[in-house]
ROZA-107701 format. One record per atom (N, C-alpha, C): residue number from 1; chain; x, y, z. Coordinates in nm, 4 decimals. Each point is the difference from the previous one (the first is absolute). Example, Ala and Ser with C-alpha at 12.3 -4.5 7.8 and 13.67 -1.06 7.14 Angstrom:
<pts>
<pt seq="1" mol="A" u="1.3190" v="-0.5690" w="0.7800"/>
<pt seq="1" mol="A" u="-0.0890" v="0.1190" w="0.0000"/>
<pt seq="1" mol="A" u="0.0900" v="0.1200" w="0.0000"/>
<pt seq="2" mol="A" u="-0.0350" v="0.1050" w="-0.0720"/>
<pt seq="2" mol="A" u="0.0820" v="0.1190" w="0.0060"/>
<pt seq="2" mol="A" u="-0.0770" v="0.1090" w="0.0730"/>
</pts>
This chain:
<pts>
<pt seq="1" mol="A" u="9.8649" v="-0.0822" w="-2.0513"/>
<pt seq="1" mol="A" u="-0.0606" v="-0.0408" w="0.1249"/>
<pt seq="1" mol="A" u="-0.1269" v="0.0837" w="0.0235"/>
<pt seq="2" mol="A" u="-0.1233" v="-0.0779" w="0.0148"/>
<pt seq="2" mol="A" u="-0.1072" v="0.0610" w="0.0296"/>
<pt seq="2" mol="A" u="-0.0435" v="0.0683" w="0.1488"/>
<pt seq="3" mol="A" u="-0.0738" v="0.1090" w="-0.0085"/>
<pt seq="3" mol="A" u="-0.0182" v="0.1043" w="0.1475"/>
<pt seq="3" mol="A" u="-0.1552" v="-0.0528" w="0.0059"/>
<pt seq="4" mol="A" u="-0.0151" v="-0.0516" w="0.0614"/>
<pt seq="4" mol="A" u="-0.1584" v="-0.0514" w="0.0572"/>
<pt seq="4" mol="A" u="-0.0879" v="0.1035" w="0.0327"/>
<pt seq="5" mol="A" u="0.0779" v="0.0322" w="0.0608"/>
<pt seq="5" mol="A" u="-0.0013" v="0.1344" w="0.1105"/>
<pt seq="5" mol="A" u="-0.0975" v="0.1132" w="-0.0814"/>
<pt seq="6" mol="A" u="0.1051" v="0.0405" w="-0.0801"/>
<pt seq="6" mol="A" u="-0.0190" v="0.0903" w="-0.0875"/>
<pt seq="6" mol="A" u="-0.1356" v="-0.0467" w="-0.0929"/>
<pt seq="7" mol="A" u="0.0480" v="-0.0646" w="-0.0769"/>
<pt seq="7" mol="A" u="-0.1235" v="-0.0531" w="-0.0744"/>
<pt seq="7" mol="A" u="-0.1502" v="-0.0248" w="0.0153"/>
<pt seq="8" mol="A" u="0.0103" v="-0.0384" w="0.1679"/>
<pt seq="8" mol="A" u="-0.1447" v="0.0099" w="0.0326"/>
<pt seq="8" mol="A" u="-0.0160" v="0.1656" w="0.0706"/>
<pt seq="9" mol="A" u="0.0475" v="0.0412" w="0.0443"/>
<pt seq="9" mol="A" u="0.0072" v="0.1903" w="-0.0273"/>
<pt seq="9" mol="A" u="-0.0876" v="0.0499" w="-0.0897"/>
<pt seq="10" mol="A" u="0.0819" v="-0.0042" w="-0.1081"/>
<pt seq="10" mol="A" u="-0.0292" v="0.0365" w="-0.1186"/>
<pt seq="10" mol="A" u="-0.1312" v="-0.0331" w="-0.0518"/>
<pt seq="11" mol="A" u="-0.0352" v="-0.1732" w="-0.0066"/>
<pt seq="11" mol="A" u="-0.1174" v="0.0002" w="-0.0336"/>
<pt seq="11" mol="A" u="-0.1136" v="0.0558" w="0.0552"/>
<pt seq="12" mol="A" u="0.0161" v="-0.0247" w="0.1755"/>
<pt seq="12" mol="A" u="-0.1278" v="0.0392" w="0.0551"/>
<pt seq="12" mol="A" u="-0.0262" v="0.1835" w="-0.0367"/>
<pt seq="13" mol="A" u="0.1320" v="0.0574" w="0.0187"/>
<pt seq="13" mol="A" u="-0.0267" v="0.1515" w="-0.0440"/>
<pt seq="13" mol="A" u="-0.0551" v="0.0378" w="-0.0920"/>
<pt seq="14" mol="A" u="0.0387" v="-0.0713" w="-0.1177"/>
<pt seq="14" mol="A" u="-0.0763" v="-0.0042" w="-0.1127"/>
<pt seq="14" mol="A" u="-0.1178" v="-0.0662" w="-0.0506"/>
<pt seq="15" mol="A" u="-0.0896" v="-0.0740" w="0.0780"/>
<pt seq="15" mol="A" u="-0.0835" v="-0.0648" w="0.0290"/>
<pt seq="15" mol="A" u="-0.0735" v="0.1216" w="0.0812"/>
<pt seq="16" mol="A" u="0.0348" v="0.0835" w="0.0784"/>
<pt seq="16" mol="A" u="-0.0964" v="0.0892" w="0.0467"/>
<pt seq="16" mol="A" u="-0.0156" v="0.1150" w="-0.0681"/>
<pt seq="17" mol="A" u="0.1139" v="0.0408" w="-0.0708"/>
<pt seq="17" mol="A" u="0.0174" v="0.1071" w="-0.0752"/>
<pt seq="17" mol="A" u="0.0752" v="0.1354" w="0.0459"/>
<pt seq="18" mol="A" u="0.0944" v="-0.0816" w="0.0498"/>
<pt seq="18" mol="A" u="0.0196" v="0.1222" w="0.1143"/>
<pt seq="18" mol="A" u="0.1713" v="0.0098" w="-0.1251"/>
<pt seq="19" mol="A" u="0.0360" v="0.1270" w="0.0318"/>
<pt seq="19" mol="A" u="0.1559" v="-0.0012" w="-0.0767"/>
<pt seq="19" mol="A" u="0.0913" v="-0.0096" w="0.0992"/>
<pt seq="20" mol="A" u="0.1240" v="0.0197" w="-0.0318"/>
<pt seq="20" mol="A" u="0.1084" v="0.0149" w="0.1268"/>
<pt seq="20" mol="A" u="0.0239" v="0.0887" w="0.1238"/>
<pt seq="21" mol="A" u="-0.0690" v="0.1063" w="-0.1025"/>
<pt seq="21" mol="A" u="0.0296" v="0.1433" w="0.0941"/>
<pt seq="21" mol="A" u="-0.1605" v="-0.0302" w="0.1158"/>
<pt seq="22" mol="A" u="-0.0891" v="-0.0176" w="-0.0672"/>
<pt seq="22" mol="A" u="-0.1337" v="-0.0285" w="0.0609"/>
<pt seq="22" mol="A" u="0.0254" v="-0.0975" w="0.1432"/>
<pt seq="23" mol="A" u="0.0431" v="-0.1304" w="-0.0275"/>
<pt seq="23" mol="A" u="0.0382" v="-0.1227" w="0.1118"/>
<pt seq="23" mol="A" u="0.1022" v="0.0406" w="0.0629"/>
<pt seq="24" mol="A" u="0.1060" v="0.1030" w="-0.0466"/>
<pt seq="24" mol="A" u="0.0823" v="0.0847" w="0.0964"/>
<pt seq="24" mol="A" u="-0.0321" v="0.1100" w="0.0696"/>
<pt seq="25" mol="A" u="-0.1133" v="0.0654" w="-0.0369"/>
<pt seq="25" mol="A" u="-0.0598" v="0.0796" w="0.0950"/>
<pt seq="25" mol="A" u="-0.0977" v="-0.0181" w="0.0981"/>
<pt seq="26" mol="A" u="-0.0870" v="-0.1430" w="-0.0578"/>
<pt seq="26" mol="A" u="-0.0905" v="-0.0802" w="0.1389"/>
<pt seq="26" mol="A" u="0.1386" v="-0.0541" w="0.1268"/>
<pt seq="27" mol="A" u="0.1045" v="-0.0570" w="-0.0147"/>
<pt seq="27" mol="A" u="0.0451" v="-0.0686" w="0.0488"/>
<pt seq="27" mol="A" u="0.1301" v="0.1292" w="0.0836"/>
<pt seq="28" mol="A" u="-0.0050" v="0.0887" w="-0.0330"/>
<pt seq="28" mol="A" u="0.1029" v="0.0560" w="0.0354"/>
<pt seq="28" mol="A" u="0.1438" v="0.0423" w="0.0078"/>
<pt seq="29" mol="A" u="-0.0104" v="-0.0508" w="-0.1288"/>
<pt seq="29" mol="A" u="0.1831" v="-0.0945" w="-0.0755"/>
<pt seq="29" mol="A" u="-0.0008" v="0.1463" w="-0.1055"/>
<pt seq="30" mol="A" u="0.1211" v="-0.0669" w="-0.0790"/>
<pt seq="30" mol="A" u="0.0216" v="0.0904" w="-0.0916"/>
<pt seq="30" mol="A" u="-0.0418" v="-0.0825" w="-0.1859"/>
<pt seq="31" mol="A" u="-0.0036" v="0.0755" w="-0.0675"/>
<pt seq="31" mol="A" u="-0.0034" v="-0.1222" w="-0.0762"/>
<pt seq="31" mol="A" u="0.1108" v="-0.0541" w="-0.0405"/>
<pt seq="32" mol="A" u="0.1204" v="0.0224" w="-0.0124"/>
<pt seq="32" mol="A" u="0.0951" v="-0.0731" w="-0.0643"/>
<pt seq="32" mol="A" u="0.0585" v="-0.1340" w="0.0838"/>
<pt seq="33" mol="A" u="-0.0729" v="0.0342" w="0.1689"/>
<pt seq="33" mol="A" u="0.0240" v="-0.1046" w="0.0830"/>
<pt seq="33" mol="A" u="-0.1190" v="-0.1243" w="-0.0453"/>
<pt seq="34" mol="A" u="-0.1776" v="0.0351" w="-0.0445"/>
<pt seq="34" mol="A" u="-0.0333" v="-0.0923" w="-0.0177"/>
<pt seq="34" mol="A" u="0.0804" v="-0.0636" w="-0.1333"/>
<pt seq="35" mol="A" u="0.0307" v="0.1070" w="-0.1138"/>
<pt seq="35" mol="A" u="0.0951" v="-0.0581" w="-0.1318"/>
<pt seq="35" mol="A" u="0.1109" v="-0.1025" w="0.0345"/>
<pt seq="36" mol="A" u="0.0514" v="0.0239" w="0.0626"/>
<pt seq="36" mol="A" u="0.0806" v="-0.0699" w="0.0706"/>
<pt seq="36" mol="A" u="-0.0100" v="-0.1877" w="0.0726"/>
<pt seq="37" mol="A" u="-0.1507" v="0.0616" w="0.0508"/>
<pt seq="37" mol="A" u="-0.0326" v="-0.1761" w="0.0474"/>
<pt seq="37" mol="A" u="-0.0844" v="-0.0997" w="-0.1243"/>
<pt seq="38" mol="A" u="-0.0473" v="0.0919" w="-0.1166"/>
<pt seq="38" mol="A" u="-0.0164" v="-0.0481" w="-0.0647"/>
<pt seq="38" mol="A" u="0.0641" v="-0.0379" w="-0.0958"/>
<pt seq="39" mol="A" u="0.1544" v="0.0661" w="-0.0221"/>
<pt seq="39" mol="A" u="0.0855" v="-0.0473" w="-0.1211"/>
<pt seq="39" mol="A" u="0.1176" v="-0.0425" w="0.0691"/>
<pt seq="40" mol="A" u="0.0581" v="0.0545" w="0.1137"/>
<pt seq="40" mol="A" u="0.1318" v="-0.0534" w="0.0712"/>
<pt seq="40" mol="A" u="0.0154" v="-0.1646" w="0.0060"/>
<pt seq="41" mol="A" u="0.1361" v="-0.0547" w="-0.0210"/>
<pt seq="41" mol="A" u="-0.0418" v="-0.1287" w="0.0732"/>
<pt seq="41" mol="A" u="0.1673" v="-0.0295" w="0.0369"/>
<pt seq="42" mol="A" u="-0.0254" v="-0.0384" w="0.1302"/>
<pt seq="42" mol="A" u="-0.1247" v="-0.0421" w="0.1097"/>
<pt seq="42" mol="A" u="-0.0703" v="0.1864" w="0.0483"/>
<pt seq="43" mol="A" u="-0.0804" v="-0.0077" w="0.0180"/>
<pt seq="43" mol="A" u="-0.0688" v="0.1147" w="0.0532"/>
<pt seq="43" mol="A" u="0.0411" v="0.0072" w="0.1398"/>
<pt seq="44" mol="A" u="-0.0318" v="0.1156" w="0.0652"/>
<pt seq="44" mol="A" u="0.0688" v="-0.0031" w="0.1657"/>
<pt seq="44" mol="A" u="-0.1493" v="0.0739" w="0.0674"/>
<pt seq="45" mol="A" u="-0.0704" v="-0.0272" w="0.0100"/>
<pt seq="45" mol="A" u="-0.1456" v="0.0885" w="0.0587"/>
<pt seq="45" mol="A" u="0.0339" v="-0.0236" w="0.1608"/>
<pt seq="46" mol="A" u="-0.0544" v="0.1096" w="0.0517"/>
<pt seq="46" mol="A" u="-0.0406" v="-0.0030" w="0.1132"/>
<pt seq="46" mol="A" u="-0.1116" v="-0.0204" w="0.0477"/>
<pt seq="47" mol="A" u="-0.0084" v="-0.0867" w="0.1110"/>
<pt seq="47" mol="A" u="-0.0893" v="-0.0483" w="0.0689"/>
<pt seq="47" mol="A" u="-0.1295" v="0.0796" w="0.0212"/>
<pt seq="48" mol="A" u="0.0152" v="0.1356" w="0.0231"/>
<pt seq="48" mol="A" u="-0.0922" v="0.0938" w="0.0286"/>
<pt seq="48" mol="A" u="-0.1004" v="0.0264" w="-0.1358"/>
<pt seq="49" mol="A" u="0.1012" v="0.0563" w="-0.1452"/>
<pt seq="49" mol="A" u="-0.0452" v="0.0270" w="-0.0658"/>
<pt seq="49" mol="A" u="-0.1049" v="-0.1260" w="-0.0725"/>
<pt seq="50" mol="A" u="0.0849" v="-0.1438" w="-0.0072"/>
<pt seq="50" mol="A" u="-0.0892" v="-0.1115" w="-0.0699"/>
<pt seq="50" mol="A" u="-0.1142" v="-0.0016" w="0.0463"/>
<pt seq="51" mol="A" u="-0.0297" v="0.0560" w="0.1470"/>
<pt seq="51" mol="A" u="-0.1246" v="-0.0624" w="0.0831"/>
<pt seq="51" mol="A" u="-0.0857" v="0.0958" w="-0.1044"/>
<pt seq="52" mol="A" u="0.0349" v="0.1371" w="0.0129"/>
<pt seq="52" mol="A" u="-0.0353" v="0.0928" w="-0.1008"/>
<pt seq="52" mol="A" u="-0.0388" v="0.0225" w="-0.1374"/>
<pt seq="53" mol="A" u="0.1025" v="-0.1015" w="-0.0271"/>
<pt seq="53" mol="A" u="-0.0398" v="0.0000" w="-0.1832"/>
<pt seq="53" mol="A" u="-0.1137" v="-0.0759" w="0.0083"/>
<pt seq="54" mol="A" u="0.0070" v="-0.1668" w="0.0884"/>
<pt seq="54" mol="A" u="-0.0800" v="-0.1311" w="0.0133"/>
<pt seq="54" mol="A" u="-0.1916" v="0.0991" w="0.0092"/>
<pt seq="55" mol="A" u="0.0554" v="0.0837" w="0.1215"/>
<pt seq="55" mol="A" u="-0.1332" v="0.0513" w="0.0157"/>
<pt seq="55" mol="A" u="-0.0799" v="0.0426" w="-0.0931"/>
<pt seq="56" mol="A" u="0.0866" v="0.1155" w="-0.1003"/>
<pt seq="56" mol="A" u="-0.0888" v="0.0809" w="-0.1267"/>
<pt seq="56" mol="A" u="-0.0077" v="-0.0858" w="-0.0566"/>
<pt seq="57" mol="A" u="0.0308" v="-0.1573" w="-0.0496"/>
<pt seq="57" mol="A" u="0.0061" v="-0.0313" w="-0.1287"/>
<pt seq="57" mol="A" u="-0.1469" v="-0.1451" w="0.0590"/>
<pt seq="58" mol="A" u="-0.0458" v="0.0113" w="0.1280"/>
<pt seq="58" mol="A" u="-0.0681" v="-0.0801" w="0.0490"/>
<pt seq="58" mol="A" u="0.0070" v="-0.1000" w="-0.0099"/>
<pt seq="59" mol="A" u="0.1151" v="-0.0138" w="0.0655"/>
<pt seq="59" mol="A" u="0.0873" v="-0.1712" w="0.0065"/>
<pt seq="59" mol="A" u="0.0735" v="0.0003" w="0.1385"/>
<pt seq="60" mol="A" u="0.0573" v="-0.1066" w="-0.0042"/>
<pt seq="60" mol="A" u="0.0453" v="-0.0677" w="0.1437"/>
<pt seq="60" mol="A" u="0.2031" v="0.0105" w="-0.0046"/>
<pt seq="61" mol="A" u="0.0976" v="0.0432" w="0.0911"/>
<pt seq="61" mol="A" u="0.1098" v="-0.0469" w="-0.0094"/>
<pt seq="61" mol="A" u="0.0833" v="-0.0983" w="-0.0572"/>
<pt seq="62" mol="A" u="-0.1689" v="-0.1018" w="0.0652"/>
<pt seq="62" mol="A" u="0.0853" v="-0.1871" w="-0.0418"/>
<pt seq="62" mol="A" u="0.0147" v="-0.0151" w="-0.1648"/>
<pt seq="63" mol="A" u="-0.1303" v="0.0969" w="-0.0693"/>
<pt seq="63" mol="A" u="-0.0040" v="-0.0575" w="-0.0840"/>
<pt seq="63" mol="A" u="0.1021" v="0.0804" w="-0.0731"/>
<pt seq="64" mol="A" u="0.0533" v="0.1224" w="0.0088"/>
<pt seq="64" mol="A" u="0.0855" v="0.0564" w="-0.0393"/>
<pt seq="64" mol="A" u="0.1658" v="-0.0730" w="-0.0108"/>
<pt seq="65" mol="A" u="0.0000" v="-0.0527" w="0.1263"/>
<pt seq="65" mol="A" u="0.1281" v="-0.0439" w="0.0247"/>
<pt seq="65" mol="A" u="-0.0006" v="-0.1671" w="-0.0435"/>
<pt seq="66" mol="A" u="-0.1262" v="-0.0427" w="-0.0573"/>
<pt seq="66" mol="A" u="0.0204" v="-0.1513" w="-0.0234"/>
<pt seq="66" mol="A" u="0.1051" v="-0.0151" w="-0.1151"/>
<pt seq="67" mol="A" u="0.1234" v="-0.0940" w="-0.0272"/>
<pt seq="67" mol="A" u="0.0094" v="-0.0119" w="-0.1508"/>
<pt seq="67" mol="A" u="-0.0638" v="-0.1145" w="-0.0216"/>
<pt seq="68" mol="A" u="-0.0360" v="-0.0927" w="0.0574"/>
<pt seq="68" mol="A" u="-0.0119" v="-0.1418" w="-0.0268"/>
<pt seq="68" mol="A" u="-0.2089" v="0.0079" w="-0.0750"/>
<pt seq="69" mol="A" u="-0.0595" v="0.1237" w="-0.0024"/>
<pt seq="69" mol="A" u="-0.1212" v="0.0018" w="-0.0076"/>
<pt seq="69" mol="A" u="-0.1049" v="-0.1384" w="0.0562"/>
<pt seq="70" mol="A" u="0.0889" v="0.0350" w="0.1568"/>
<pt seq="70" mol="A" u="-0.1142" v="-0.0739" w="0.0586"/>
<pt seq="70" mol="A" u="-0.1546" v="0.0792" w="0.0673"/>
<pt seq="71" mol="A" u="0.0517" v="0.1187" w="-0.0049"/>
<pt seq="71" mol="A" u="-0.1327" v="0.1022" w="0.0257"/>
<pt seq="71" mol="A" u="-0.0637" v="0.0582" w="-0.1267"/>
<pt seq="72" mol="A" u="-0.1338" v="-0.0073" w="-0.0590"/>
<pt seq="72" mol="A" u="-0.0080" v="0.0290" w="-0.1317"/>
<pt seq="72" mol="A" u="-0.0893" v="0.1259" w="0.0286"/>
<pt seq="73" mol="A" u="0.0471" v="0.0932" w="-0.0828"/>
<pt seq="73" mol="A" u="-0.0742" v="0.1469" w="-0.0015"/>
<pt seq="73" mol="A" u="-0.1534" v="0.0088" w="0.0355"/>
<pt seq="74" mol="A" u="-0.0898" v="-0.1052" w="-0.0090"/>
<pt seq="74" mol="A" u="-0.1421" v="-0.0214" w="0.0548"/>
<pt seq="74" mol="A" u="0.0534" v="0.0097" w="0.1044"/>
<pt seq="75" mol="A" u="0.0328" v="-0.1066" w="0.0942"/>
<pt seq="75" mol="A" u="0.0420" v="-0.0033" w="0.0997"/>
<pt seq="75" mol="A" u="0.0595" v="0.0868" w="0.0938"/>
<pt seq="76" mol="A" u="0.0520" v="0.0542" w="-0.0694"/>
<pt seq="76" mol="A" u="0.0792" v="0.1753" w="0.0547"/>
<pt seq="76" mol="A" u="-0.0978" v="0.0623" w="0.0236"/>
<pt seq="77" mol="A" u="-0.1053" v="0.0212" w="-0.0952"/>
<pt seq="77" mol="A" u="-0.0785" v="0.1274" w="-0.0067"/>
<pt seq="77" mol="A" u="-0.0902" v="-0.0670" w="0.0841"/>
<pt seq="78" mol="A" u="-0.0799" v="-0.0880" w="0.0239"/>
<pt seq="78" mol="A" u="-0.0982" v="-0.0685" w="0.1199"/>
<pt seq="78" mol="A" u="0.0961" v="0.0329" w="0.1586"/>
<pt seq="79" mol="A" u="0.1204" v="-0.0385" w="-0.0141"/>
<pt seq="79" mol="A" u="0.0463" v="0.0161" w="0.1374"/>
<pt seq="79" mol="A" u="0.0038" v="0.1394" w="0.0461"/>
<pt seq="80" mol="A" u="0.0499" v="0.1154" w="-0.1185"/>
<pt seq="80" mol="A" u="0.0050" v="0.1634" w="0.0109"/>
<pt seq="80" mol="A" u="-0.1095" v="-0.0194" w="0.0280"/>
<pt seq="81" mol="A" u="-0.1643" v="0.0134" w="-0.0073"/>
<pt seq="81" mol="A" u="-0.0933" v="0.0265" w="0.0226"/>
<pt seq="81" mol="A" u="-0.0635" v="-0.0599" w="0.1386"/>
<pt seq="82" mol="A" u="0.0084" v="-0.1072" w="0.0255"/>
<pt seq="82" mol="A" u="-0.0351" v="-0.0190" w="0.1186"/>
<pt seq="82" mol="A" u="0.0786" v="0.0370" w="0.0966"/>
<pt seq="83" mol="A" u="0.1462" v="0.0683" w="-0.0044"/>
<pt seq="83" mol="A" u="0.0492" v="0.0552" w="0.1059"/>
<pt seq="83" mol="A" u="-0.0457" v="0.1282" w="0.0044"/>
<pt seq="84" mol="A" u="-0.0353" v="0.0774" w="-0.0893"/>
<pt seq="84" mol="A" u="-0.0337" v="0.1402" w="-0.0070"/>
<pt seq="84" mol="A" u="-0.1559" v="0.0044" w="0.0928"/>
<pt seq="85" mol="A" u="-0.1028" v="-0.1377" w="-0.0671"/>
<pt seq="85" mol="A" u="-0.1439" v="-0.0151" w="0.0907"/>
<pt seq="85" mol="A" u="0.0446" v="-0.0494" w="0.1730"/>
<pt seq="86" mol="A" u="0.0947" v="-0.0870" w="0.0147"/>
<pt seq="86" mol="A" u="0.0460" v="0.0397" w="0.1595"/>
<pt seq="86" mol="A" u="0.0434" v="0.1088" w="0.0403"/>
<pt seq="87" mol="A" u="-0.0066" v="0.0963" w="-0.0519"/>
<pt seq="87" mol="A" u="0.0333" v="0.1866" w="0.0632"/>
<pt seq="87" mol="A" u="-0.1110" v="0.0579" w="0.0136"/>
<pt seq="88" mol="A" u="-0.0772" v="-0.0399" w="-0.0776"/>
<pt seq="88" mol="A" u="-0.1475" v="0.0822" w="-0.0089"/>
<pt seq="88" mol="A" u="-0.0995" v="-0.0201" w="0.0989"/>
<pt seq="89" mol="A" u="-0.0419" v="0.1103" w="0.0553"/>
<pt seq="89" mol="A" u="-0.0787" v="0.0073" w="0.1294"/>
<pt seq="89" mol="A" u="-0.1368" v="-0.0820" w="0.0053"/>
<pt seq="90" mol="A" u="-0.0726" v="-0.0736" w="0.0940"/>
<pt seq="90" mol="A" u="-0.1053" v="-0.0732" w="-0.0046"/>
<pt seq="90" mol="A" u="-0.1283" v="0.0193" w="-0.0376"/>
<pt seq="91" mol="A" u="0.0123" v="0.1398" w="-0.1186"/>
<pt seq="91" mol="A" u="-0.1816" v="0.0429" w="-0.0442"/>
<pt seq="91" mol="A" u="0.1170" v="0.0064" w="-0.1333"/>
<pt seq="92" mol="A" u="0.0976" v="0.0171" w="-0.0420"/>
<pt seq="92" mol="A" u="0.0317" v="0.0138" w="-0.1467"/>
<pt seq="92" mol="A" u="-0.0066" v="-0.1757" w="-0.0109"/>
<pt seq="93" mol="A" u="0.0584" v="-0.0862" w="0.0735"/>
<pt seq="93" mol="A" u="0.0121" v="-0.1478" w="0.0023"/>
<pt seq="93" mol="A" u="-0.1239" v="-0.0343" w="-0.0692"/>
<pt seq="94" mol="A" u="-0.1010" v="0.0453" w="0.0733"/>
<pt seq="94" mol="A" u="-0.1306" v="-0.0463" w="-0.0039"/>
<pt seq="94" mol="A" u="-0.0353" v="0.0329" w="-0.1732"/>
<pt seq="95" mol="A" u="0.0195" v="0.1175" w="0.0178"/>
<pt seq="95" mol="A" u="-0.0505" v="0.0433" w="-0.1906"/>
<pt seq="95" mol="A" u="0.0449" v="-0.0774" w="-0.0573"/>
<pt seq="96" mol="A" u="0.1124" v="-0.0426" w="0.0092"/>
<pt seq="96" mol="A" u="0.0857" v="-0.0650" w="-0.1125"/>
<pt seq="96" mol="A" u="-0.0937" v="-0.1634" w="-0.0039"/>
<pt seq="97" mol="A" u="-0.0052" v="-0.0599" w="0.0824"/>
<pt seq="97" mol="A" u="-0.0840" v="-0.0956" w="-0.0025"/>
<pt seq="97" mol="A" u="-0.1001" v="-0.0077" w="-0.0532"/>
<pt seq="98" mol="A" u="-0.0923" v="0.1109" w="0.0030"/>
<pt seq="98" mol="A" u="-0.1403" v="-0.0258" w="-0.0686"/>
<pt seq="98" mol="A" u="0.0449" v="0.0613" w="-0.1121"/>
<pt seq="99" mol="A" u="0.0871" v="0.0244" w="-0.0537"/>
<pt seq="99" mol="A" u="0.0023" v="0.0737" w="-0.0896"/>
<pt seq="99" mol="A" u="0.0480" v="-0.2013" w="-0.0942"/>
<pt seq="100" mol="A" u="0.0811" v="-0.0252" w="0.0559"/>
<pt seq="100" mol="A" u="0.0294" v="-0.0954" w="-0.0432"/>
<pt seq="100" mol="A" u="-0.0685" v="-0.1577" w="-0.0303"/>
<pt seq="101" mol="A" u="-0.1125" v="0.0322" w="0.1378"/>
<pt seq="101" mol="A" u="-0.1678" v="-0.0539" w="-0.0419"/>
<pt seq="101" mol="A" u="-0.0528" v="0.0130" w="-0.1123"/>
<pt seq="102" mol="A" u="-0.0114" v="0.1405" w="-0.0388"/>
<pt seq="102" mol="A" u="-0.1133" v="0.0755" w="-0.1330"/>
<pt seq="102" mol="A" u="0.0685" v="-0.1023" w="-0.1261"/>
<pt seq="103" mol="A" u="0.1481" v="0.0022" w="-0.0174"/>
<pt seq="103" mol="A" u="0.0802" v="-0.0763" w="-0.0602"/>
<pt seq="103" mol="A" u="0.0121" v="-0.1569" w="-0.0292"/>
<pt seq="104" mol="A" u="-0.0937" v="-0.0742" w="0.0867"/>
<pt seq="104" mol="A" u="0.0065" v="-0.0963" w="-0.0205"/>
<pt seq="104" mol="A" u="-0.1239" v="-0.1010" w="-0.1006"/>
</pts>
């Protein structure tokens, strides 16, 4: 039986380059707890920590918790990012825009 869960864990961690102990020390966990959500199955995460992992790995909950891959990792990472630019104060807003002008 496949861990979704886990699997997309794993990739995005390793996709950033981060190791276990590394994504367990951004997130505040231990590592054998992230080992755990990535090889356990069913995995048991807590609510607090996923928001946590979702955050370092610059992705979204939904897409963490989808199995059906109706949220696709673009999609994750566009939604992580524009929630992070709704936090950002109205002269960083602004940079980001022209910055995103120069870009076009």
């Amino acid at each position: 039986m496949s861990n979704v869960l886990g699997e997309k864990i794993r990739k995005l961690r390793k996709d950033k380059g981060f190791t276990l102990d590394k994504l367990a020390e951004l997130t505040e966990s231990s590592k054998s707890y992230i080992w755990e959500l990535e090889n356990k199955n069913p995995p048991r995460p807590s609510a607090e920590k996923l928001s946590k992992i979702a955050e370092q790995l610059d992705t979204t909950l939904e897409f963490l918790l989808d199995e059906g891959e109706q949220v696709s990792e673009e999609d994750a990472a566009d939604a992580h990012f524009y929630r992070q630019y709704r936090k950002m104060d109205p002269d960083t807003k602004e940079k980001v825009r022209r910055m995103l002008k120069l870009l076009e």
